[in-house]
C-alpha positions as CSV (number, residue, x, y, z in Angstrom):
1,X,-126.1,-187.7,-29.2
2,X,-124.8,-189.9,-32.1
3,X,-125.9,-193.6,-32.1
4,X,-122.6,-194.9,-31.9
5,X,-122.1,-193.0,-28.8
6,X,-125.4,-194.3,-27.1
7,X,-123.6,-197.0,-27.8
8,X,-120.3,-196.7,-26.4
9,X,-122.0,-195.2,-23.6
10,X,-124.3,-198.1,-22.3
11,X,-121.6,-200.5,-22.5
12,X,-119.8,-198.3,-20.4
13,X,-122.8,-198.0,-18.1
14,X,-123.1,-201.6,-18.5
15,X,-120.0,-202.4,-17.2
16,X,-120.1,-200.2,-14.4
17,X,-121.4,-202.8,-11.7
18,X,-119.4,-205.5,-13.1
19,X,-116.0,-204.3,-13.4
20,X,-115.3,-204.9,-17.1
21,X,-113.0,-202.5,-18.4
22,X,-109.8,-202.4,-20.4
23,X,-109.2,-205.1,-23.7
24,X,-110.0,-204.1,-27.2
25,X,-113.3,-202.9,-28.7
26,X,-115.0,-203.0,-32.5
27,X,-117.7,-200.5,-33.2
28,X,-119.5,-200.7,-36.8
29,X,-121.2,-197.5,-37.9
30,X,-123.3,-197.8,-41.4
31,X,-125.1,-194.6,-42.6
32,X,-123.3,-191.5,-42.5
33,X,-119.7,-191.5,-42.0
34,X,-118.5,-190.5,-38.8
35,X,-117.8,-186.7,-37.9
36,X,-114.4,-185.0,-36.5
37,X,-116.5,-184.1,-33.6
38,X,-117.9,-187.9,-33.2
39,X,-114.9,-189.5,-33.7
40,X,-113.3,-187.2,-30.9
41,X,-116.4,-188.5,-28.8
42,X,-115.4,-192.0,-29.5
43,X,-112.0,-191.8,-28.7
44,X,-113.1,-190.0,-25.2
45,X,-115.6,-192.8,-24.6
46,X,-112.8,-195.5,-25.6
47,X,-110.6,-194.3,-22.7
48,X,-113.3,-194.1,-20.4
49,X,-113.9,-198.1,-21.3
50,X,-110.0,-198.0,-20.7
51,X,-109.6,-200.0,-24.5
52,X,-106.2,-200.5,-25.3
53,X,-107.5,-201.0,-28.9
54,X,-110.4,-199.8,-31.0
55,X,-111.0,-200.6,-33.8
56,X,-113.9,-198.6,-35.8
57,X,-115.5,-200.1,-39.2
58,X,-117.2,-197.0,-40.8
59,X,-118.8,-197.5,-44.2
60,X,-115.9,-199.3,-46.2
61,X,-113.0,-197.7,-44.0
62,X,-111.4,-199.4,-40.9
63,X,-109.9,-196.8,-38.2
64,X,-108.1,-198.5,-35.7
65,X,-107.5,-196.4,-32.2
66,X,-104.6,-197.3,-30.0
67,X,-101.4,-196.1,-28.0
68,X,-101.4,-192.6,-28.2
69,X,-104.6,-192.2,-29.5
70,X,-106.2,-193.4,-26.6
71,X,-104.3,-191.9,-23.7
């Protein structure tokens, strides 16, 4: 598993018990820039946070998730 979807995941986890869900979300990955595969994986864990927004700072490059891209 890719660190930035250990991540993702434990805040997921995280909010489990306590309900939080939904809003927007910034993930910062330094090191190796992110893969097709991985940033599929973030966009599947992004929806299961229910983000309306993510926004993803990836070595000098900003990708910002929303709308379609997370439904």
């Amino acid at each position: 598993m890719h660190a930035e979807i250990e991540a993702m995941t434990k805040a997921y986890n995280s909010g489990l018990n306590s309900g939080l869900r939904g809003g927007s979300g910034e993930l910062t990955i330094d090191g190796l820039e992110a893969c097709a595969r991985g940033k599929g994986d973030i966009k599947t864990v992004a929806r299961a946070l229910e983000l309306e927004e993510l926004t993803v700072n990836n070595n000098g490059k900003t990708i910002v998730f929303s709308g379609e891209d997370l439904t």
